[in-house]
PALOFI-482728 format. One record per atom (N, C-alpha, C): residue number from 1; residue in one letter; atom name; x, y, z. Coordinates in Angstrom, 2 decimals, padded with zeros to 5 digits. Atoms other than C-alpha are relative to their C-alpha. Example, Ala and Ser with C-alpha at 12.3 -4.5 7.8 and 13.67 -1.06 7.14 Angstrom:
{rec 1, "A", "N", {000.89, -001.19, 000.00}}
{rec 1, "A", "CA", {012.30, -004.50, 007.80}}
{rec 1, "A", "C", {000.90, 001.20, 000.00}}
{rec 2, "S", "N", {-000.82, -001.19, -000.06}}
{rec 2, "S", "CA", {013.67, -001.06, 007.14}}
{rec 2, "S", "C", {-000.77, 001.09, 000.73}}
! end
This chain:
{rec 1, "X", "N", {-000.08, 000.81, -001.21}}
{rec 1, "X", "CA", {-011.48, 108.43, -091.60}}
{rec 1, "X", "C", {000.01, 000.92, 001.21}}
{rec 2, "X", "N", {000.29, -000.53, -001.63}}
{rec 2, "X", "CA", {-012.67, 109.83, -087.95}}
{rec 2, "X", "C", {000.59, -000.30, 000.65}}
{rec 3, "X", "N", {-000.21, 000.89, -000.98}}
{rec 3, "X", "CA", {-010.83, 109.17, -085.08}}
{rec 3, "X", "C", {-000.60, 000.45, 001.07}}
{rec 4, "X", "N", {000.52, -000.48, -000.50}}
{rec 4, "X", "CA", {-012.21, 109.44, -082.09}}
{rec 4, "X", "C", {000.68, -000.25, 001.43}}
{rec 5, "X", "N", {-001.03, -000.26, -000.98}}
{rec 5, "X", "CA", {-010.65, 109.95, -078.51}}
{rec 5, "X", "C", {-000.46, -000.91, 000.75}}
{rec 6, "X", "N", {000.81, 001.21, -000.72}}
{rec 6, "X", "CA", {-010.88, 106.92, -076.54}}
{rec 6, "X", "C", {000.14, -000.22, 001.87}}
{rec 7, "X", "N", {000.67, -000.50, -001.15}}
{rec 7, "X", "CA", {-010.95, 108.89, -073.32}}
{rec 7, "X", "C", {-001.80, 000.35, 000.46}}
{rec 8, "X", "N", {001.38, -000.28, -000.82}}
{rec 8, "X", "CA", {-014.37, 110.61, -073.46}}
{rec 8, "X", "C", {-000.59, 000.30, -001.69}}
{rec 9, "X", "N", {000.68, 000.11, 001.17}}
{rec 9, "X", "CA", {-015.18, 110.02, -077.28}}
{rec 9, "X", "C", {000.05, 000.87, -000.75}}
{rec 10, "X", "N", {000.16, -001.29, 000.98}}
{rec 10, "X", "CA", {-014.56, 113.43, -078.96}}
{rec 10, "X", "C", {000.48, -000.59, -000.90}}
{rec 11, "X", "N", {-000.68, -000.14, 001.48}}
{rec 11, "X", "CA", {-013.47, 113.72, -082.65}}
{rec 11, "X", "C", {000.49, 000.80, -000.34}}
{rec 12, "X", "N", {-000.72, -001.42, 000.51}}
{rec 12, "X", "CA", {-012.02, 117.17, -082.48}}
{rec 12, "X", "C", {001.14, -000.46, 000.87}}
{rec 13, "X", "N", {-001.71, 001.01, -000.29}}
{rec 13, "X", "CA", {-008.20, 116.32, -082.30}}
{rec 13, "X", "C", {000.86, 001.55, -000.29}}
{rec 14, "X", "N", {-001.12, -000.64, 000.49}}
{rec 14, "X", "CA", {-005.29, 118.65, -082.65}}
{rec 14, "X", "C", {001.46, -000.54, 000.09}}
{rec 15, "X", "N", {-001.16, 000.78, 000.40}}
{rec 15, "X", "CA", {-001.50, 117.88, -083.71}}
{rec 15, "X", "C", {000.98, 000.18, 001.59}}
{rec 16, "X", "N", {-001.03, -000.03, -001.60}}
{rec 16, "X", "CA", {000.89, 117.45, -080.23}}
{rec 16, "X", "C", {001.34, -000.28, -000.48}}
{rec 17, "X", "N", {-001.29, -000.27, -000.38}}
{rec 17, "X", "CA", {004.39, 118.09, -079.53}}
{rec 17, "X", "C", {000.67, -001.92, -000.16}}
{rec 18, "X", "N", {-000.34, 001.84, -000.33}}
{rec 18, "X", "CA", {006.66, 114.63, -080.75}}
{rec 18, "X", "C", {001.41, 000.91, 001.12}}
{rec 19, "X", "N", {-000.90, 000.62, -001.56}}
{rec 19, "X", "CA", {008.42, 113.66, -077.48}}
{rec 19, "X", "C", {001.49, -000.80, -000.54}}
{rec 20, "X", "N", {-000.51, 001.19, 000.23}}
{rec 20, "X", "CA", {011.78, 112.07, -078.05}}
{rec 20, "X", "C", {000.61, -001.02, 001.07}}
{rec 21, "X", "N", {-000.09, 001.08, -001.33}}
{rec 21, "X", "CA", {010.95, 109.18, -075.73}}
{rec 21, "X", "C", {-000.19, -001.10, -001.01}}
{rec 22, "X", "N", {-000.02, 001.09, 000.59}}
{rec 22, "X", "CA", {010.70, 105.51, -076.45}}
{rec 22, "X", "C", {-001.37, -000.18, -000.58}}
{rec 23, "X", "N", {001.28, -000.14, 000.74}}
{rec 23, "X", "CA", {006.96, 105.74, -077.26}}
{rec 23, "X", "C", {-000.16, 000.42, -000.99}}
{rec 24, "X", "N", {000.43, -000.85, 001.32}}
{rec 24, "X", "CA", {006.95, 108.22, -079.47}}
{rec 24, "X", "C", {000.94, -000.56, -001.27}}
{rec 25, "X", "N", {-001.11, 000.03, 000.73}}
{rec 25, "X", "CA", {010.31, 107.07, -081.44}}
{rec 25, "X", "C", {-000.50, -001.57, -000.54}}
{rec 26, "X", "N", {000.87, 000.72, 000.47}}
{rec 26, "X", "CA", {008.20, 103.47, -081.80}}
{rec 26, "X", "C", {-001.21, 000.41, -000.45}}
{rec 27, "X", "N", {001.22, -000.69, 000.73}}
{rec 27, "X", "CA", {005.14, 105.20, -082.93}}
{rec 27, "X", "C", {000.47, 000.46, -001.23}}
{rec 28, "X", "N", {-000.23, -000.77, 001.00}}
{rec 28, "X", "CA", {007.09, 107.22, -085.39}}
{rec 28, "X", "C", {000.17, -001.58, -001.23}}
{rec 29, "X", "N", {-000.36, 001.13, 000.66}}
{rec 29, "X", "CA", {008.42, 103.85, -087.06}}
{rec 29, "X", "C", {-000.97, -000.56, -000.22}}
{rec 30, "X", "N", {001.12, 000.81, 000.63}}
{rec 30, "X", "CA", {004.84, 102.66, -087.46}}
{rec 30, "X", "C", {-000.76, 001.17, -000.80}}
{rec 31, "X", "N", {001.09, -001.60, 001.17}}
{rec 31, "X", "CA", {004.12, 106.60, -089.35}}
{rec 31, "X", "C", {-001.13, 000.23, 001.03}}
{rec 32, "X", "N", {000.43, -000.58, 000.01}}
{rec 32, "X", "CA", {002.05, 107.34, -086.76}}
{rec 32, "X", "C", {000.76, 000.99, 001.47}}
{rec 33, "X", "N", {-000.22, -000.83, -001.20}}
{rec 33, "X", "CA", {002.03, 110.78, -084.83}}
{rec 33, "X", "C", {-001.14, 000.70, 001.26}}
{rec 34, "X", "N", {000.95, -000.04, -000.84}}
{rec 34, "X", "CA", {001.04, 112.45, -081.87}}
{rec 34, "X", "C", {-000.81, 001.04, -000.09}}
{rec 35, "X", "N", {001.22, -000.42, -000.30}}
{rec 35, "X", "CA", {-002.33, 113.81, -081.15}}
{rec 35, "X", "C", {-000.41, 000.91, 001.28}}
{rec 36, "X", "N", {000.26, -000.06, -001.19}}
{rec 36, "X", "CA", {-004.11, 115.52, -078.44}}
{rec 36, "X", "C", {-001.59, 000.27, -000.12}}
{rec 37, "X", "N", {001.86, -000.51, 000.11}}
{rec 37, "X", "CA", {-008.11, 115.89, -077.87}}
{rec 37, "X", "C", {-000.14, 000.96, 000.39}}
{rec 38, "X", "N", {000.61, -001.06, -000.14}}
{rec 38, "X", "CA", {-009.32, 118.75, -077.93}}
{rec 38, "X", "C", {-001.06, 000.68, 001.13}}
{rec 39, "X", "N", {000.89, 000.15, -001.13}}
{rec 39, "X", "CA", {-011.71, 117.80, -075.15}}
{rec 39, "X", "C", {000.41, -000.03, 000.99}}
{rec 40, "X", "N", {-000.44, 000.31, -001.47}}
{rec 40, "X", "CA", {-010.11, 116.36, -072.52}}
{rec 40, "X", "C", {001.16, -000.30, -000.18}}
{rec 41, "X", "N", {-001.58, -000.60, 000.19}}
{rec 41, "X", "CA", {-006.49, 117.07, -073.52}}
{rec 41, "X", "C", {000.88, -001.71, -000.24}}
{rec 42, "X", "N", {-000.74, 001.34, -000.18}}
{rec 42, "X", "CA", {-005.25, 113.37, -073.55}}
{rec 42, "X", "C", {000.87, -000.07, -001.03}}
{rec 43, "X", "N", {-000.91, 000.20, 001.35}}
{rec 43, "X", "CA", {-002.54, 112.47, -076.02}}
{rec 43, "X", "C", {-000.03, -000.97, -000.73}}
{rec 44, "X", "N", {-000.42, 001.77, 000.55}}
{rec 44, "X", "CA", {-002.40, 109.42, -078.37}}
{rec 44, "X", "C", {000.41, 000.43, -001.35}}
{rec 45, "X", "N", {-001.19, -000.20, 001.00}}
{rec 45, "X", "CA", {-001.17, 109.00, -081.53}}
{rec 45, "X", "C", {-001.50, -000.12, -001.45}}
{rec 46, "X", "N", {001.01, 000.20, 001.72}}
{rec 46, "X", "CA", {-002.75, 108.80, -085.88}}
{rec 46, "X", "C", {000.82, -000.57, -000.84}}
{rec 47, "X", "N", {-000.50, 000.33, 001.27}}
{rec 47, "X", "CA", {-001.76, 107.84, -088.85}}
{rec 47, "X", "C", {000.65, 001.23, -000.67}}
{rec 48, "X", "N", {-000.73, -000.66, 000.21}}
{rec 48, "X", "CA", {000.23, 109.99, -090.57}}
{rec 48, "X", "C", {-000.51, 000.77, -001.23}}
{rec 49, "X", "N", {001.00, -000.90, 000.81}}
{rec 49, "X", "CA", {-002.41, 111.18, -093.65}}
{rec 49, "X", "C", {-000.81, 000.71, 001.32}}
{rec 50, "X", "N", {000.71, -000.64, -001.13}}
{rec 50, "X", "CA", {-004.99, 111.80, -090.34}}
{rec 50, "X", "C", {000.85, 001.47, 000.43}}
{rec 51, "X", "N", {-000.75, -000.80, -001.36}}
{rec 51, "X", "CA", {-002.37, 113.89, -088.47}}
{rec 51, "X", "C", {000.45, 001.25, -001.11}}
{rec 52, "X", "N", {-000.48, -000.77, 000.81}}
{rec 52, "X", "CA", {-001.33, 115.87, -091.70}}
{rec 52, "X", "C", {-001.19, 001.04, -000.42}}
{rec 53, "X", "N", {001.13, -001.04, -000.01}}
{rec 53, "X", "CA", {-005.19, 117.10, -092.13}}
{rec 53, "X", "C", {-000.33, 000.54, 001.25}}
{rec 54, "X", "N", {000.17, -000.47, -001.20}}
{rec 54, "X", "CA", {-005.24, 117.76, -088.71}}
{rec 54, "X", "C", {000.68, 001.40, -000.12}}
{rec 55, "X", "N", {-001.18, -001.01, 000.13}}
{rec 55, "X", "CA", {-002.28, 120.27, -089.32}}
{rec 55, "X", "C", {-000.32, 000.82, -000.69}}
{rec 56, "X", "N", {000.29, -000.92, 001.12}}
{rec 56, "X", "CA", {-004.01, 121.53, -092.51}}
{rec 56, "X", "C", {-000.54, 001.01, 000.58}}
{rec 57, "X", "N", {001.03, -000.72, -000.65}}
{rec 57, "X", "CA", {-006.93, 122.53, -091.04}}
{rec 57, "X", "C", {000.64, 000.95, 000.95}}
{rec 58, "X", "N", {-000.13, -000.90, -001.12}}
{rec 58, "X", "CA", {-005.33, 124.34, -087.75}}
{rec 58, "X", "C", {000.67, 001.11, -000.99}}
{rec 59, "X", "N", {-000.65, -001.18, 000.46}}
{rec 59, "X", "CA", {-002.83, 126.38, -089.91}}
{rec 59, "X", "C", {-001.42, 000.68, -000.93}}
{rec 60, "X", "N", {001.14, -000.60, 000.52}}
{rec 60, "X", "CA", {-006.10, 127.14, -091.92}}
{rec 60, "X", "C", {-000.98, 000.99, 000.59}}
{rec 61, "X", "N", {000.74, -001.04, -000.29}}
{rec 61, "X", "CA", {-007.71, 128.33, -089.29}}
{rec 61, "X", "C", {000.90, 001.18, 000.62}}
{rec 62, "X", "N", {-001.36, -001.01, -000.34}}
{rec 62, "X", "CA", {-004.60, 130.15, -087.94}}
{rec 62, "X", "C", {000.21, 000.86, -000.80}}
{rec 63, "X", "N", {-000.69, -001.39, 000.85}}
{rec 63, "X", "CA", {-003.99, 132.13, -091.14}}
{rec 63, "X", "C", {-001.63, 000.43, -000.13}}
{rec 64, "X", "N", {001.05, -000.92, 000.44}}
{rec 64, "X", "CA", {-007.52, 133.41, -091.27}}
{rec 64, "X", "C", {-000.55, 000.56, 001.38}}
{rec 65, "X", "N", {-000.08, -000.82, -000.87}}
{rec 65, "X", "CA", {-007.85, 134.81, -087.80}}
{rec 65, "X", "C", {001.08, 000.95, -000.41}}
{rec 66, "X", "N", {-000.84, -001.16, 000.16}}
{rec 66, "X", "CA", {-004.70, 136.76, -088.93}}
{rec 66, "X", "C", {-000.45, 000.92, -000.63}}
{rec 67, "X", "N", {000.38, -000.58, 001.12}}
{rec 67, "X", "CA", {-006.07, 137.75, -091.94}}
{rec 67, "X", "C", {-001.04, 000.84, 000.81}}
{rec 68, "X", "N", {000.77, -001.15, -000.80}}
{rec 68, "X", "CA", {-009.13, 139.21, -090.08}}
{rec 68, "X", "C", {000.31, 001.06, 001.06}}
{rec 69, "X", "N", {-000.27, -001.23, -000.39}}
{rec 69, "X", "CA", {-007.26, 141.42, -087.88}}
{rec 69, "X", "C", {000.78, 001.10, -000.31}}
! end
């Protein structure tokens, strides 16, 4: 499943900072977390499989820039 940013349409997403505000603390109670686009920085929220490959992937690419230097 794609999501896609319903600012300016990207699909490249990364995982954002949870807030503990009333938004986020109702979001969490529906499993999902927050987001940010990659594009045009906006925040919203996923599902909670989505947001977990989101996470995979970055630490994925995070440990292999290390690895190469």
């Amino acid at each position: 499943m794609t999501i896609y940013c319903r600012h300016c349409g990207s699909s490249e997403f990364r995982t954002s900072r949870f807030r503990f505000q009333a938004l986020d603390l109702a979001q969490l109670l529906l499993l999902r977390l927050p987001v940010r686009c990659a594009n045009c920085h906006e925040r919203s929220f996923t599902f909670l499989p989505q947001f977990l490959k989101l996470r995979r992937a970055h630490h994925s690419r995070h440990n292999k820039s290390h690895d190469a230097a």
